[in-house]
C-alpha positions in Angstrom: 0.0 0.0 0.0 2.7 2.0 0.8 4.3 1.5 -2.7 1.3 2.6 -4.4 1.0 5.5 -2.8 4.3 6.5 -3.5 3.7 5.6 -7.1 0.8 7.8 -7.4 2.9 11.0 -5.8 5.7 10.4 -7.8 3.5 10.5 -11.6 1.4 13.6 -9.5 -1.8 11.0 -10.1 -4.7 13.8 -8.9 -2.7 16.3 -11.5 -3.4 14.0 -14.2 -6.6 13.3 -13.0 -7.4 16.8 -15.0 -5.6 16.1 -18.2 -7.3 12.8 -18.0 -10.9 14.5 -17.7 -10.3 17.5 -20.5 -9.3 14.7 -22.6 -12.6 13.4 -22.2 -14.2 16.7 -23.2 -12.6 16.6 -26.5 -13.6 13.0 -27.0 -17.3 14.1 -26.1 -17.2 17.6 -28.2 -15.8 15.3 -30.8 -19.2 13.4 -30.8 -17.6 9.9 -29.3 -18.1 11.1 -25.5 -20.9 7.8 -25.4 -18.9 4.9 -26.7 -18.2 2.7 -23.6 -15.2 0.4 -23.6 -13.9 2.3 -26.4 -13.0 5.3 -24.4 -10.8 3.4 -21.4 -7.8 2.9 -23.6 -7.7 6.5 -24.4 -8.3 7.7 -20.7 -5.8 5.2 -19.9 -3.0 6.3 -22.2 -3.2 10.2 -20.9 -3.3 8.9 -17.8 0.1 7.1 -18.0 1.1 10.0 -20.6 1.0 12.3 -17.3 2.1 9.9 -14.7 5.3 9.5 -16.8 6.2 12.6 -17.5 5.9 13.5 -13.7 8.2 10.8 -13.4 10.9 11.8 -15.1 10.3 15.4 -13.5 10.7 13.3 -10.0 13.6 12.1 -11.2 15.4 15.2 -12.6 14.2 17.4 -9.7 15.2 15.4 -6.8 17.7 17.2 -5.3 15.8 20.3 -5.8 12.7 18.3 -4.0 15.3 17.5 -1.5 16.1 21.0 -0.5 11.6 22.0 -0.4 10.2 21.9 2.7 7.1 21.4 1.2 8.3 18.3 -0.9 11.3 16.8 0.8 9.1 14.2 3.3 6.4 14.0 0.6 8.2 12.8 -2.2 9.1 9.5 -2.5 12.7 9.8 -4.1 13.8 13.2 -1.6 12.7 10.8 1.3 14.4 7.8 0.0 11.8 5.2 0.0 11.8 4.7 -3.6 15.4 4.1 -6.0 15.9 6.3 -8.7 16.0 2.9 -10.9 12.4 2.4 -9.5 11.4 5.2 -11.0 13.1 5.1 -14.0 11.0 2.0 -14.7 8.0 3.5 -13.8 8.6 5.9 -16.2 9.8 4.3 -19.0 7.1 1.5 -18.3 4.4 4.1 -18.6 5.6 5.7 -21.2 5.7 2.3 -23.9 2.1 1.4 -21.9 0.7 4.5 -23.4 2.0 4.8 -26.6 0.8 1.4 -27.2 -2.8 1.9 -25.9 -2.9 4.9 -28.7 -1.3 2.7 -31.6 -3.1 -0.8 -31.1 -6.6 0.8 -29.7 -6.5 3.5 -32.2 -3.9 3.4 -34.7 -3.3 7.0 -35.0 0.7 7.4 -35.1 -0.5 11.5 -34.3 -1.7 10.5 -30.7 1.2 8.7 -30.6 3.3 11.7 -31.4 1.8 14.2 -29.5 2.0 11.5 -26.4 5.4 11.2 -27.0 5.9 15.0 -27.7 4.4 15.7 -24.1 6.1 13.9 -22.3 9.7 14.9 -23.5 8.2 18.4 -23.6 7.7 18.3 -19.8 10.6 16.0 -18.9 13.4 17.6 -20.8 12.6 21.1 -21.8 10.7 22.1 -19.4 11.9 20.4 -16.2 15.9 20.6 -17.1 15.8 23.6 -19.4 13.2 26.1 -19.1 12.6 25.7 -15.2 15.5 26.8 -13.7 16.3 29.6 -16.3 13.9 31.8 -16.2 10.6 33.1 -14.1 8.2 32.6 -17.2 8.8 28.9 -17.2 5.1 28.0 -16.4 4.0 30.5 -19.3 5.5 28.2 -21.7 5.7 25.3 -19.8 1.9 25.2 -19.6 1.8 23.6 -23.3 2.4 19.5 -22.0 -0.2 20.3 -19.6 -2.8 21.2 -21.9 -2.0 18.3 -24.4 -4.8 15.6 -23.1 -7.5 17.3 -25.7 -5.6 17.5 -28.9 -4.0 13.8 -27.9 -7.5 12.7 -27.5 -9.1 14.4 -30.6 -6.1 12.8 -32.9 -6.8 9.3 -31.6 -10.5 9.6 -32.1 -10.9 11.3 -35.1 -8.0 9.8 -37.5 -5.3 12.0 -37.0 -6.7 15.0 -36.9 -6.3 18.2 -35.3 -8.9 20.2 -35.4 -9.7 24.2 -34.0 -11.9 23.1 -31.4 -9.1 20.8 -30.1 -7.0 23.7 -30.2 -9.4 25.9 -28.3 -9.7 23.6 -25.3 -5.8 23.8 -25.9 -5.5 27.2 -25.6 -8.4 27.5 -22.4 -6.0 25.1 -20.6 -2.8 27.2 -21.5 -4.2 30.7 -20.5 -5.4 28.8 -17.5 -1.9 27.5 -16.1 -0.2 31.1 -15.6 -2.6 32.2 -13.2 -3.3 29.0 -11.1 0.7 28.0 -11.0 1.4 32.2 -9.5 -1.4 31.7 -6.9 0.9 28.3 -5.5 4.2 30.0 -6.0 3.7 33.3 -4.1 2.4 30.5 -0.8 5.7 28.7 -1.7 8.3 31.6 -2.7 10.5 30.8 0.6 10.7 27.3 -0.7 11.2 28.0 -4.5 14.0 30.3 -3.3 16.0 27.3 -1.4 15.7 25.4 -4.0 17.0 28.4 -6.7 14.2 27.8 -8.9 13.5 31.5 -10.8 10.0 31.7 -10.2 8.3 34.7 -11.0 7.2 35.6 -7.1 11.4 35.1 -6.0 12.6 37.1 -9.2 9.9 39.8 -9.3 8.3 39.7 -6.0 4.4 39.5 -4.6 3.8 42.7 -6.3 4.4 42.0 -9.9 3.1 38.5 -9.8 -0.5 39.2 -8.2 0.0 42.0 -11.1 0.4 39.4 -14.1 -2.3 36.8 -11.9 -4.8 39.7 -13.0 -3.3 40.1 -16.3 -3.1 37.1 -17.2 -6.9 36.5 -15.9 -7.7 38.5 -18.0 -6.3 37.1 -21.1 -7.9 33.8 -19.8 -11.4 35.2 -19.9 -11.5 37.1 -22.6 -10.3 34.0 -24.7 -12.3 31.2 -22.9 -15.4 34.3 -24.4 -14.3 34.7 -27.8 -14.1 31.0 -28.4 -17.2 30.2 -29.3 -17.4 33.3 -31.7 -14.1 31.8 -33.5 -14.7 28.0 -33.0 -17.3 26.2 -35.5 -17.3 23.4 -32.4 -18.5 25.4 -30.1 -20.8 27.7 -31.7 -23.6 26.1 -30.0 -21.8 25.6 -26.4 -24.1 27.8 -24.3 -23.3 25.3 -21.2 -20.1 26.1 -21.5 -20.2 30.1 -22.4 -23.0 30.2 -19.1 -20.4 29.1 -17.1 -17.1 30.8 -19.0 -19.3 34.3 -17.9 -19.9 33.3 -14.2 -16.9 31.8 -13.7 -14.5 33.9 -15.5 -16.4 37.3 -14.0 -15.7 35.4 -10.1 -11.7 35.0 -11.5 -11.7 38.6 -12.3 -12.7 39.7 -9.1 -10.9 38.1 -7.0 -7.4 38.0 -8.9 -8.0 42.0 -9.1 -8.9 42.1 -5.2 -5.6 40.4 -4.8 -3.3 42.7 -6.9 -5.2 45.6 -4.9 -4.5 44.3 -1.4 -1.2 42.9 -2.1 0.6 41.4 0.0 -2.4 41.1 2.5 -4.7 38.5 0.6 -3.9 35.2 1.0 -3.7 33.5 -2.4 -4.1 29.7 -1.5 -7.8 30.4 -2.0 -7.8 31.9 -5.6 -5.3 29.0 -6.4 -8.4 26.3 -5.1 -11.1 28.5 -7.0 -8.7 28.4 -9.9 -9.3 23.9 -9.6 -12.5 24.6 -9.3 -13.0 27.1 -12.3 -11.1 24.9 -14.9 -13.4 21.5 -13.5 -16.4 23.3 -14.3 -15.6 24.5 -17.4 -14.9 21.7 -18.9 -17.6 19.9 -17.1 -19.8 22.7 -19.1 -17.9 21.7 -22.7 -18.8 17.8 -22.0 -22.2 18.3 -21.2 -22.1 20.6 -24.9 -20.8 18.1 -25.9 -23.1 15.4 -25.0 -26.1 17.6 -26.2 -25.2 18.6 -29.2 -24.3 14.6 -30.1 -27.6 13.7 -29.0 -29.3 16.1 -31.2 -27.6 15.4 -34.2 
């Protein structure tokens, strides 16, 4: 038992749980969101797509992990009660398990790709590159993240990469920003021990709650225009309901905290931020769904 749980912190298993889920909502805007069995390998592969990227990110980061207070007792490679060759299996065992599920369930080479793509994305660029360069590195480091739609669209619809898979692309990537800043201003102290540049220990509370509003409102204003530049969602009015409500809330609040700076706490605006992205896409499935069962 102990293993398992261990296994499921080191591939970040409730992380996943998301890219797993807005997977689904491509599959169900994609008009497939009803077909069973036929949907488990698909889950399954981003699943293990995610779980071994984090591995590798484990891996790569354990020192760093190591010197986080937050992360040091946590982790099962900081605390020693996994091997790095355990994970390294892990890893590379996911990895083959996924691409598989996409090429035998599916035969689409492109799910395969962008499978592939993600997790070296996250692994290598991101994790030994990008992260400890520079205090954007979630900006563009939000892309392997945000993969599980156009990963699922390719697999069920022959390759193919369509705009609304790239709008639930983009939703996701405006999204990261934001909900990452919230974290790191409760964690600079630790981020700083560890010499990671994130954007709270280069630039300071100040000009991160800043770019959190900015940001926002990027987020908003796209997660709005979407359906007025995306054939797919044209008749979404689940999800454009909840993009107004929800988006409107994450306005408020991320401006409140730029205002008030450093008073707010942000821990709240990063759980509203979980529960803003859920809904959403909880809004484009049921879309989705609807607009499959009236065609």
């Amino acid at each position: 038992m102990r293993f398992l749980r261990d296994y499921l912190i080191l591939g970040k298993a409730r992380i996943n749980v998301m890219a797993v889920f807005t997977g689904y909502a491509a599959i169900a805007m994609c008009g497939h969101g009803l077909d069973g069995w036929a949907l488990v390998p698909c889950l399954l592969a981003l699943f293990f797509t995610g779980m071994s990227a984090n591995c590798f990110n484990q891996i790569i980061e354990k020192d760093k992990d190591a010197a986080m207070t937050r992360t040091r007792h946590k982790r099962p490679l900081p605390s020693g009660r996994m091997t790095v060759t355990t994970a390294y299996l892990l890893g590379f065992g996911q990895l083959l398990i996924s691409e598989a599920l996409l090429w035998f369930y599916y035969q689409s080479w492109m799910a395969v790709a962008l499978s592939l793509f993600t997790i070296l994305y996250y692994s290598v660029f991101y994790t030994m590159y990008l992260k400890p360069r520079h205090y954007l590195n979630i900006v563009i480091g939000g892309v392997p993240g945000s993969m599980g739609p156009l990963i699922a669209w390719a697999a069920f619809m022959n390759n193919e990469i369509s705009p609304t898979g790239l709008a639930m692309f983009a939703i996701i990537f405006l999204w990261t920003p934001p909900h990452v800043w919230a974290l790191a201003i409760r964690l600079k102290e630790d981020y700083a021990r560890a010499n990671i540049p994130m954007l709270p220990v280069v630039k300071g509370v100040d000009e991160t709650t800043r770019q959190i509003f900015i940001y926002t409102v990027v987020m908003v204003i796209g997660t709005l225009l979407v359906p007025v530049f995306v054939h797919g969602f044209q008749h979404a009015v689940v999800y454009l309901l909840l993009a107004g409500i929800l988006g409107a809330i994450f306005l408020v609040w991320s401006l409140r905290l730029w205002k008030k700076r450093p008073v707010m706490e942000t821990m709240p605006l990063f759980r509203y931020s979980l529960v803003y992205i859920g809904i959403l896409f909880v809004g484009i499935v049921i879309d989705g769904l609807l607009m499959d069962q009236l065609s």
